[in-house]
Backbone as a chain_set.jsonl record, in Angstrom:
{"seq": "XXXXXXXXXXXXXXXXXXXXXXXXXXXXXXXXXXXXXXXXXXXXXXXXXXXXXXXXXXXXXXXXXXXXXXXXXXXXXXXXXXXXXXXXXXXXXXXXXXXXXXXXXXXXXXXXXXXXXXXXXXXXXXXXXXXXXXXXXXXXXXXXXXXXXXXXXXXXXXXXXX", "coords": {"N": [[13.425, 40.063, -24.362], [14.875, 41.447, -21.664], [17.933, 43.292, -20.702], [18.657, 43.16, -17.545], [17.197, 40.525, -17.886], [19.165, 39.435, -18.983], [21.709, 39.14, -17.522], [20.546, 38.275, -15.112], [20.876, 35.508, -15.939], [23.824, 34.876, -15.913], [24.441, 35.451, -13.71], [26.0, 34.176, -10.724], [26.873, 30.723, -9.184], [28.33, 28.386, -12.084], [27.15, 27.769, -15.351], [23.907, 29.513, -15.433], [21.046, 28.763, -16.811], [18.517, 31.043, -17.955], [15.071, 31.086, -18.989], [12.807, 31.949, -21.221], [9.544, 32.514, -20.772], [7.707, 33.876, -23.762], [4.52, 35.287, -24.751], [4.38, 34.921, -27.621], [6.669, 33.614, -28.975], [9.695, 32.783, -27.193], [12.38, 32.533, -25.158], [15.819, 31.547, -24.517], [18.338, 31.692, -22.356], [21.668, 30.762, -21.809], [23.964, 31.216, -19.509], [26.56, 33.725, -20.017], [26.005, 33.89, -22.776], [24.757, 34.317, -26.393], [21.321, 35.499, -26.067], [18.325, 32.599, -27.261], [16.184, 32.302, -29.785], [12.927, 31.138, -29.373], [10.519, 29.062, -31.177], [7.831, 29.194, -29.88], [5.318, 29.744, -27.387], [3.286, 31.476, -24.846], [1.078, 32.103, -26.064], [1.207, 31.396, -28.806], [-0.182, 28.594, -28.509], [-2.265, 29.196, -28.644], [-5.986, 29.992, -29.973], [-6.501, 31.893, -32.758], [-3.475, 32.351, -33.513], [-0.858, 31.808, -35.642], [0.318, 29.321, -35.094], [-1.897, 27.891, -33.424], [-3.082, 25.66, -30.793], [-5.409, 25.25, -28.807], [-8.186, 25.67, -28.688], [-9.943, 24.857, -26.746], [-10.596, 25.614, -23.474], [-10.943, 23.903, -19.974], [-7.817, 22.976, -22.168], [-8.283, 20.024, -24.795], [-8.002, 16.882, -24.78], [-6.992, 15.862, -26.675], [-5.57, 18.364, -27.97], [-3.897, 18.872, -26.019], [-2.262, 16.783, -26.541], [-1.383, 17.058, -29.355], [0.156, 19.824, -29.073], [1.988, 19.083, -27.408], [3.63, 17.619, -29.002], [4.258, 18.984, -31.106], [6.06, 21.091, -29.18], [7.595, 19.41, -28.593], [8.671, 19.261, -31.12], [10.648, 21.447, -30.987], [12.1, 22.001, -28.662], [13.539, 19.588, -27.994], [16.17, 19.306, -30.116], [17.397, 21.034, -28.56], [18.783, 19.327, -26.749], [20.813, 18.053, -27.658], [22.543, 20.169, -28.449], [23.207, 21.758, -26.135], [24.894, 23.252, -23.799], [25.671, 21.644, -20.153], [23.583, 22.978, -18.209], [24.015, 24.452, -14.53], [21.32, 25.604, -13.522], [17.664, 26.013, -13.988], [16.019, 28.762, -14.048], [12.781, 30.632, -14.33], [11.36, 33.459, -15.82], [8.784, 35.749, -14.716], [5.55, 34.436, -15.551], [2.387, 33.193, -16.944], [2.681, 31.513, -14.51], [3.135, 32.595, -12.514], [1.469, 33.356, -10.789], [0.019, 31.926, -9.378], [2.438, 29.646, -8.337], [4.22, 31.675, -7.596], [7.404, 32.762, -6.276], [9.211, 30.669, -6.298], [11.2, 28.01, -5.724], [10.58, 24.882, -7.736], [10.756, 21.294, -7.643], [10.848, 19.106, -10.626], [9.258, 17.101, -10.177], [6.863, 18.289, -8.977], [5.992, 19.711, -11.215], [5.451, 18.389, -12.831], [3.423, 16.759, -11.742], [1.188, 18.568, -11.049], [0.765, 19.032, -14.537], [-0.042, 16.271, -14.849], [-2.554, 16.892, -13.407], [-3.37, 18.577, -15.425], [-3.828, 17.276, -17.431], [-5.644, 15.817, -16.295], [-7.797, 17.69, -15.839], [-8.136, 18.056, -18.665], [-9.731, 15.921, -19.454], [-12.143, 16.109, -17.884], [-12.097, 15.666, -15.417], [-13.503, 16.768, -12.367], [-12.878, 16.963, -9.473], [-10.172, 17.796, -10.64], [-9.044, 20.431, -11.304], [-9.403, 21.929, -9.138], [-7.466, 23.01, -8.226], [-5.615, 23.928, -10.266], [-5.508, 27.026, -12.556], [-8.076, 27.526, -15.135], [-7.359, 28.967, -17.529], [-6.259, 29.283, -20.654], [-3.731, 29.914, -21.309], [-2.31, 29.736, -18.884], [-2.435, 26.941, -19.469], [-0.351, 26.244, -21.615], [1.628, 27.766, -20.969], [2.651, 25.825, -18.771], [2.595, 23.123, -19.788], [4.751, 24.056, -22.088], [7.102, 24.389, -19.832], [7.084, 22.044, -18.775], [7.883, 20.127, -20.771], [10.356, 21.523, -21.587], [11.614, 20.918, -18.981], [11.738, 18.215, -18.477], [12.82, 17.426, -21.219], [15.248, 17.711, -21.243], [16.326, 17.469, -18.761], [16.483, 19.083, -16.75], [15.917, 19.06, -13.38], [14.8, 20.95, -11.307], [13.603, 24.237, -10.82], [13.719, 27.706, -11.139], [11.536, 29.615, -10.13], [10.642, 33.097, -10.995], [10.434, 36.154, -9.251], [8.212, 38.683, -10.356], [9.16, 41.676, -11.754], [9.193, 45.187, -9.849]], "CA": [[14.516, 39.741, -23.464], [15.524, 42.609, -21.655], [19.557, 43.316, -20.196], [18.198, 42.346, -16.704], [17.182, 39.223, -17.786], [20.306, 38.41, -19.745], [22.589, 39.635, -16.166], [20.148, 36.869, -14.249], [21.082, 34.171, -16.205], [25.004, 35.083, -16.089], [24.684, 35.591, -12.306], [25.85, 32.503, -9.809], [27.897, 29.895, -9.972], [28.126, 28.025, -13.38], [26.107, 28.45, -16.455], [22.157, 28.978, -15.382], [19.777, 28.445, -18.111], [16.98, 31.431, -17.684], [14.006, 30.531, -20.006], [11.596, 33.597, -20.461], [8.01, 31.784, -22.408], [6.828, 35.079, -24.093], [3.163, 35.491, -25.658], [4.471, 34.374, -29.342], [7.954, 33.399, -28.876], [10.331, 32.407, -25.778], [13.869, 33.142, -24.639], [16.881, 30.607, -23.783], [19.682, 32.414, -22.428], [22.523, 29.832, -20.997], [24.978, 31.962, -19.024], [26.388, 35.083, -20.841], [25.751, 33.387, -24.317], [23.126, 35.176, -27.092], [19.902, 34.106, -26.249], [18.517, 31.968, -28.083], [15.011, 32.259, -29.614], [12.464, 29.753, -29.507], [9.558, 29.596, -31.94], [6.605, 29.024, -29.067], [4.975, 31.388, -26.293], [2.286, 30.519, -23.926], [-0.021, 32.496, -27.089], [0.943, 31.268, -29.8], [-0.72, 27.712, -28.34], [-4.446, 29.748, -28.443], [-7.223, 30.08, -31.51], [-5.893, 33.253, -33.047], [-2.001, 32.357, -33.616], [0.043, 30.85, -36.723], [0.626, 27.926, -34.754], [-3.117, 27.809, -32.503], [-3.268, 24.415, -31.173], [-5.903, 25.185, -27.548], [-9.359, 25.904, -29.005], [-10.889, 24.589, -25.729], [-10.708, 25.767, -21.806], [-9.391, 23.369, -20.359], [-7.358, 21.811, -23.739], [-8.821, 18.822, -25.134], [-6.67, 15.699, -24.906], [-6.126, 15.945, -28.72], [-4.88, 19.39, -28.155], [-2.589, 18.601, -25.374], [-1.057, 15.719, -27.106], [-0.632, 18.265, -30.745], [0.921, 20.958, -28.185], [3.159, 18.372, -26.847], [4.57, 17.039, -30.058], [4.602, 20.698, -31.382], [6.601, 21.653, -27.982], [9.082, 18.667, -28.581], [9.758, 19.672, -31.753], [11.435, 22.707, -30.819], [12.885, 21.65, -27.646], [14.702, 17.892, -28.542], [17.492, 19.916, -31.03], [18.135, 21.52, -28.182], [19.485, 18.191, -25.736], [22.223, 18.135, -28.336], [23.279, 21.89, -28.627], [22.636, 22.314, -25.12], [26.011, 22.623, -22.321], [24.618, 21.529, -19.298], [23.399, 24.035, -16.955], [23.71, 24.392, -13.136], [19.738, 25.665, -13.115], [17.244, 26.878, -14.708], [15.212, 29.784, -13.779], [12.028, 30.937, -15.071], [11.25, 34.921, -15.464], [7.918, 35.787, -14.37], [5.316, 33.832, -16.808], [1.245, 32.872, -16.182], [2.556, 30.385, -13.521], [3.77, 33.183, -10.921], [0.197, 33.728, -9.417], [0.003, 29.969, -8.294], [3.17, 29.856, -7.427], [4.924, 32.844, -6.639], [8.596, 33.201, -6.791], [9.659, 29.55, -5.758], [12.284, 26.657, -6.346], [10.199, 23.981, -8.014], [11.312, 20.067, -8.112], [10.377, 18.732, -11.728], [8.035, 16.226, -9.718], [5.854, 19.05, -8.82], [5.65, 20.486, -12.313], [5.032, 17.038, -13.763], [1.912, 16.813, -10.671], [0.396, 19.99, -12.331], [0.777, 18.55, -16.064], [-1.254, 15.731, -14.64], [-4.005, 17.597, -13.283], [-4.214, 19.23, -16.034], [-4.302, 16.416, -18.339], [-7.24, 15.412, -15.599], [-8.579, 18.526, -16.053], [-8.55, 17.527, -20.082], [-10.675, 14.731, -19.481], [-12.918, 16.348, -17.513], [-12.153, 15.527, -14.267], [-14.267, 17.793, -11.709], [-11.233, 17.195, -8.827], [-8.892, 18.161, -11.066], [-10.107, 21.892, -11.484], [-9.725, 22.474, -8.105], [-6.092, 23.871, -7.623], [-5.325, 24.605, -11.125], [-6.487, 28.188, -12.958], [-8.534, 26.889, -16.22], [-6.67, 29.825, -18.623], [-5.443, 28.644, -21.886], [-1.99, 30.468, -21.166], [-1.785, 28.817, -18.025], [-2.213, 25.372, -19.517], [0.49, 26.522, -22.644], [2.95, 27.353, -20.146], [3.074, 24.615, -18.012], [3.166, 22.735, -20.959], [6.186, 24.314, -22.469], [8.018, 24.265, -18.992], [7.027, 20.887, -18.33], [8.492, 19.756, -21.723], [11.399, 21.897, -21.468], [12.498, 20.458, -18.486], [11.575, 17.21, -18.998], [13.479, 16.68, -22.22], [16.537, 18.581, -21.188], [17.309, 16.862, -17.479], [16.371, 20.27, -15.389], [15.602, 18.762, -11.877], [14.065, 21.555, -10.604], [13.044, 25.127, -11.806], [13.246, 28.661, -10.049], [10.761, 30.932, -10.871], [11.248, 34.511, -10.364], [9.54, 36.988, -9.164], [8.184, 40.0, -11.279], [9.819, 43.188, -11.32], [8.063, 46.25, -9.101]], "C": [[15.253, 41.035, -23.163], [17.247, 42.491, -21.312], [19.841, 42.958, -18.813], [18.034, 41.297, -16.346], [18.577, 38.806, -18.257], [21.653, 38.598, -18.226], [21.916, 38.319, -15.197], [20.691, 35.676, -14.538], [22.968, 34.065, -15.991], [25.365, 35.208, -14.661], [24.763, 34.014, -11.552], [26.776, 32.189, -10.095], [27.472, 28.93, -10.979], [27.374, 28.719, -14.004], [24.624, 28.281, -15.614], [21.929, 29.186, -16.895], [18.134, 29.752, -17.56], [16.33, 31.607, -18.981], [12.839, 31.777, -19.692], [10.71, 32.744, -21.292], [7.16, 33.248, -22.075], [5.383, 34.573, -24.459], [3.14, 34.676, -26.965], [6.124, 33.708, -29.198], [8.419, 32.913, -27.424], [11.783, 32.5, -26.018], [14.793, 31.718, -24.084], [17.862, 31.555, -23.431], [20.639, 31.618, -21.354], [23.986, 30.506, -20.779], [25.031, 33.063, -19.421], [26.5, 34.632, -22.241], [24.699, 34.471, -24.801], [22.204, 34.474, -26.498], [19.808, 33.684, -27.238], [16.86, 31.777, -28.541], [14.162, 31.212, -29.868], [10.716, 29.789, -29.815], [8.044, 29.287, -31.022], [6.755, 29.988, -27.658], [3.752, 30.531, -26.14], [0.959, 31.214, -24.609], [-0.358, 31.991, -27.944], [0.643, 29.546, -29.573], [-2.262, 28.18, -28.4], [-4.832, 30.244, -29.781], [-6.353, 31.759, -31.854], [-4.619, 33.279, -34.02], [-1.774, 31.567, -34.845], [-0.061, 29.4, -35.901], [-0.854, 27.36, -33.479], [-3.302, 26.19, -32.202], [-4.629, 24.214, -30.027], [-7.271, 26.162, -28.74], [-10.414, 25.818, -28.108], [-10.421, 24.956, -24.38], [-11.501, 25.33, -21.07], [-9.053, 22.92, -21.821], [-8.027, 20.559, -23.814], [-7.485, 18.003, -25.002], [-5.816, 15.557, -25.967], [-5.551, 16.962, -28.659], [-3.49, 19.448, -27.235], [-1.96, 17.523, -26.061], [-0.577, 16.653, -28.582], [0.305, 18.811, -30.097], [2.119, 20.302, -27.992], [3.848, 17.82, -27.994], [4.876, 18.043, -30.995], [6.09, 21.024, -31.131], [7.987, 21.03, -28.109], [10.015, 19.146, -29.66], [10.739, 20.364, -32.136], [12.698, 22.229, -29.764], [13.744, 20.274, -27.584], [15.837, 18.414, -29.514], [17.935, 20.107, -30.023], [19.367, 20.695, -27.049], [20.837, 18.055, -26.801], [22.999, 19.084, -28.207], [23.177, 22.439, -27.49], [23.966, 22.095, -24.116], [24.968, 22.107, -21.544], [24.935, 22.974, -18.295], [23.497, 23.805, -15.513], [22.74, 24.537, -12.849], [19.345, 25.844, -13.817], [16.427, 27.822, -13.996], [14.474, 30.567, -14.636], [11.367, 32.134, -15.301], [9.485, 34.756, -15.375], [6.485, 35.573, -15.926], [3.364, 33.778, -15.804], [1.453, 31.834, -14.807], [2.721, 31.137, -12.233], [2.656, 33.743, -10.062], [-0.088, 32.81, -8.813], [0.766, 29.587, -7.763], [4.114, 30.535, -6.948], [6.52, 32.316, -7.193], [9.288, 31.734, -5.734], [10.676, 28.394, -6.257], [11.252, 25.569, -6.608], [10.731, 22.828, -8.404], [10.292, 19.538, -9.544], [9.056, 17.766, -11.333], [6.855, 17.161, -9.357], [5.564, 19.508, -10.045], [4.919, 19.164, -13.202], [3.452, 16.319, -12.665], [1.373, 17.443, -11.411], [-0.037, 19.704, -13.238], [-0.473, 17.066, -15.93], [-2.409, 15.721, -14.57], [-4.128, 18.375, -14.134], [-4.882, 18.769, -17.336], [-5.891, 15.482, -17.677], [-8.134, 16.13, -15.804], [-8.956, 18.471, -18.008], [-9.414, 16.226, -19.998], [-11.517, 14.814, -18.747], [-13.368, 15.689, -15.983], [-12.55, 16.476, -13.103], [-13.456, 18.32, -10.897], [-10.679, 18.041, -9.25], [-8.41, 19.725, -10.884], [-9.579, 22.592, -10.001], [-8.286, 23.618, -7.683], [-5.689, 24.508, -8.691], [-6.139, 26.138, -11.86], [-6.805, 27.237, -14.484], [-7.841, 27.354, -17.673], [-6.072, 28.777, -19.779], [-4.115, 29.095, -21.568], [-1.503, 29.719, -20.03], [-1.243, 27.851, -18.423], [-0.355, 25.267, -20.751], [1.795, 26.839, -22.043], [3.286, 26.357, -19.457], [2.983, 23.463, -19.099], [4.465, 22.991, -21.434], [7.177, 23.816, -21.226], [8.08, 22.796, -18.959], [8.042, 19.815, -19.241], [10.164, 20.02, -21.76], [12.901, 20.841, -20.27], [12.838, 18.937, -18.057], [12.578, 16.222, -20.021], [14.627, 16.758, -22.148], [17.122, 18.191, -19.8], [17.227, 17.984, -16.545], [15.759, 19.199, -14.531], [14.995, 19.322, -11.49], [14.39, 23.155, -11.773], [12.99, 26.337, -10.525], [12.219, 29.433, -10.524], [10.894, 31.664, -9.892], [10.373, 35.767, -10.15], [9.13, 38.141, -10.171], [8.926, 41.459, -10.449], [9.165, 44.154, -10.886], [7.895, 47.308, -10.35]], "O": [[15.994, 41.634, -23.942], [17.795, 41.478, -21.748], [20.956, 42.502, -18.557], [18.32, 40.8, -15.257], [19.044, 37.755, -17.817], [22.569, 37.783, -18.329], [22.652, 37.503, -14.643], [20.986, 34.845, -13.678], [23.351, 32.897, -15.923], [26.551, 35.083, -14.357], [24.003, 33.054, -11.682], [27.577, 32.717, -10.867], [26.306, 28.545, -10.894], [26.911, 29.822, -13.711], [24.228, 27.187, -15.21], [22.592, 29.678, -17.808], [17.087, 29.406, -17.012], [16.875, 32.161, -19.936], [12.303, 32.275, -18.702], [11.074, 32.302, -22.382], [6.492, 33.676, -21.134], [5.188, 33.358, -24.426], [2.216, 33.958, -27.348], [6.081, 33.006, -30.209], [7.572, 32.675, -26.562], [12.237, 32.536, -27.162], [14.3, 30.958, -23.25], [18.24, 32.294, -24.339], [20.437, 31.784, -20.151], [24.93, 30.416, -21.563], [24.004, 33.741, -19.414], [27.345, 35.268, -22.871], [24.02, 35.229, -24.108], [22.137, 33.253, -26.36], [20.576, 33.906, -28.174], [16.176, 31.136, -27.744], [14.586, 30.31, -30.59], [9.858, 30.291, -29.089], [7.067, 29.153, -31.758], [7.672, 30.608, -27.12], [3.301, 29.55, -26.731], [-0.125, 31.076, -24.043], [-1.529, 31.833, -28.289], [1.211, 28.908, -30.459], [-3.237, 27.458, -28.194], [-4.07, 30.821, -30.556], [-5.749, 32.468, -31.049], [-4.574, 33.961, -35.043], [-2.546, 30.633, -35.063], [-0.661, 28.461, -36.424], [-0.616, 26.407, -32.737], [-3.614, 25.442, -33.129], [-5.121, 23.09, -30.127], [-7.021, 27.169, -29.402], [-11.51, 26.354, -28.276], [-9.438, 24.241, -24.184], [-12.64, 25.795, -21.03], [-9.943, 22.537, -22.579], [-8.341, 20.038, -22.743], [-6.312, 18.368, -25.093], [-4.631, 15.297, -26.174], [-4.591, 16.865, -29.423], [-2.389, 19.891, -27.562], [-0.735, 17.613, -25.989], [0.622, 16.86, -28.765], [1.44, 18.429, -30.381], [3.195, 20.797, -28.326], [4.996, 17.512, -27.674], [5.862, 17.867, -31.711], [7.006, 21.189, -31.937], [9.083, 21.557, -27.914], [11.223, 19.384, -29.627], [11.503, 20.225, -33.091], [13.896, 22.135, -30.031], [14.754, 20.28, -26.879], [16.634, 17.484, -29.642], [19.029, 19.555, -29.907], [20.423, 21.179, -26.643], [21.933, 17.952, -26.251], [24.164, 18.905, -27.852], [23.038, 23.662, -27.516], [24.167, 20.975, -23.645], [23.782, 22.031, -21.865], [25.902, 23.623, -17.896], [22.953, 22.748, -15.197], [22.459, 23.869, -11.854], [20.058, 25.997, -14.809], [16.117, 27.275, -12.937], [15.015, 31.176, -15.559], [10.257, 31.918, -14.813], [8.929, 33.785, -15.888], [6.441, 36.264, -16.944], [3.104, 34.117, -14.649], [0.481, 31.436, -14.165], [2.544, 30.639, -11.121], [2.76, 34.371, -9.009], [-0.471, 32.864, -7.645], [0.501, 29.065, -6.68], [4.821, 30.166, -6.01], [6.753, 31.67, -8.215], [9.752, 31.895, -4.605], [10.662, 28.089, -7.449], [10.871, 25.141, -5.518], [11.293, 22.901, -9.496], [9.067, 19.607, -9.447], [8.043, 17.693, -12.029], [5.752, 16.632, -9.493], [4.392, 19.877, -9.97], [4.015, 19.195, -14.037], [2.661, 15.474, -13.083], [1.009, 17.0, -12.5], [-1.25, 19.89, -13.33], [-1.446, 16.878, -16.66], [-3.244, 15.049, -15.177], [-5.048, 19.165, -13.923], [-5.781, 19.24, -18.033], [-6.772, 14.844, -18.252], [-9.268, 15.685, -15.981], [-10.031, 18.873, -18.452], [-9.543, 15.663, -21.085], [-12.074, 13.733, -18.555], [-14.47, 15.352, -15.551], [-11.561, 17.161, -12.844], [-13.079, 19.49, -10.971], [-10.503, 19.086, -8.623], [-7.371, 20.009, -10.289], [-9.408, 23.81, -9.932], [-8.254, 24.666, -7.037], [-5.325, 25.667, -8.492], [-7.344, 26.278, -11.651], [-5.99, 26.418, -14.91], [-7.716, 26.629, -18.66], [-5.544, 27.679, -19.603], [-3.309, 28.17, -21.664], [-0.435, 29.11, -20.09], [-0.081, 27.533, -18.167], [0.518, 24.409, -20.618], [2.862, 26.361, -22.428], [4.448, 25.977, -19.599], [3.914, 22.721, -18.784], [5.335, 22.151, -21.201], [8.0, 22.937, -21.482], [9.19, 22.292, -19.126], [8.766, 18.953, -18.742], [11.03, 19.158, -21.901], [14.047, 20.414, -20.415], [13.853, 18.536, -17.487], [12.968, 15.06, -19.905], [15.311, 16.017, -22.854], [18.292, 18.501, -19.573], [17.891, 17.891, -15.513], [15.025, 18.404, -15.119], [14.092, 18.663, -10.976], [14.985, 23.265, -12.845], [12.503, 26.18, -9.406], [12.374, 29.88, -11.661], [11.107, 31.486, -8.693], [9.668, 36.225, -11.05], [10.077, 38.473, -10.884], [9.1, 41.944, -9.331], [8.157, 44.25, -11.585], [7.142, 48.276, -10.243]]}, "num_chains": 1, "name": "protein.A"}
C-alpha cells in the first residue's frame, strides 16, 4: 500500500473504501484511516501458498466453494467494524485487462462469478469472455465476496499507474 493509494481513498466526498487484493495479502483503506490488512491475495488462493485452495484452471466447484468460505471468513468481521462507505474503488488488480478502468454495478461482478462458476463445471460457453488464470478467478472471487457481504453497489476500478 503505497501513499498514492492511501490519498485515493481519502479523496472525494465521504469516506471511499479503496481495496488493493495483493498477491498474498490485500489492503482496506476507508478514508484517511490505517489501512487495514487482510489475510488473502489473489496468490495466496493458488498450489504453492499457506492457504492454496485453486489446484485446477478453471477452479473446481469444491475449490470455489473452500475459497468462498475461506473469503467469508475474513470479510463478515468486517460488516460490523465497517462505517459505511460512499464507494469503493479497486487499485489496479488481474481484473484491469478485461475491464479496464471502469465503474462496475455489483450485478455485473456477480454475472462474471457465474460464468465462472460455469466455467467450474465445465461449461464450454462459459470460457468464452472470461481469462481461465487462477488469479483471475481468486480475484473476482475476493471482490465478488467483498462486495457482496459488505452492501458495495458498485465498484470503480482504477487504472494502473504509467
Amino acid at each position: 500500500m503505497d501513499e498514492s493509494q492511501k490519498e485515493q481513498a481519502g479523496a472525494g466526498e465521504g469516506d471511499l473504501c479503496l481495496l488493493t487484493i495483493g498477491e498474498h495479502e490485500s489492503w482496506l483503506v476507508q478514508g484517511r484511516q490505517e489501512p487495514l490488512r487482510l489475510a488473502m491475495g489473489y496468490r495466496a488462493l493458488v498450489p504453492g501458498q499457506t492457504l492454496g485452495q485453486f489446484h485446477r484452471e478453471p477452479p473446481s466447484p469444491l475449490e470455489l466453494e473452500q475459497a468462498i468460505a475461506w473469503v467469508e471468513d475474513i470479510v463478515m468481521p468486517l460488516a460490523t467494524d465497517l462505517a459505511p462507505c460512499s464507494a469503493l474503488r479497486l487499485t489496479p488488480s488481474p481484473l484491469t485487462p478485461l475491464f479496464g478502468p471502469v465503474t462496475l454495478p455489483l450485478a455485473r461482478i456477480e454475472q462474471s462469478f457465474a460464468q465462472l462458476a460455469a466455467m467450474a463445471e465445465r461449461d464450454p460457453l462459459a470460457a468464452r469472455d472470461l481469462p481461465a488464470g487462477r488469479e483471475f478467478a481468486a480475484t473476482l472471487l475476493i471482490l465478488r465476496e467483498f462486495m457482496h457481504h459488505l452492501g458495495f453497489i458498485e465498484v470503480s476500478l482504477l487504472a494502473a499507474q504509467p
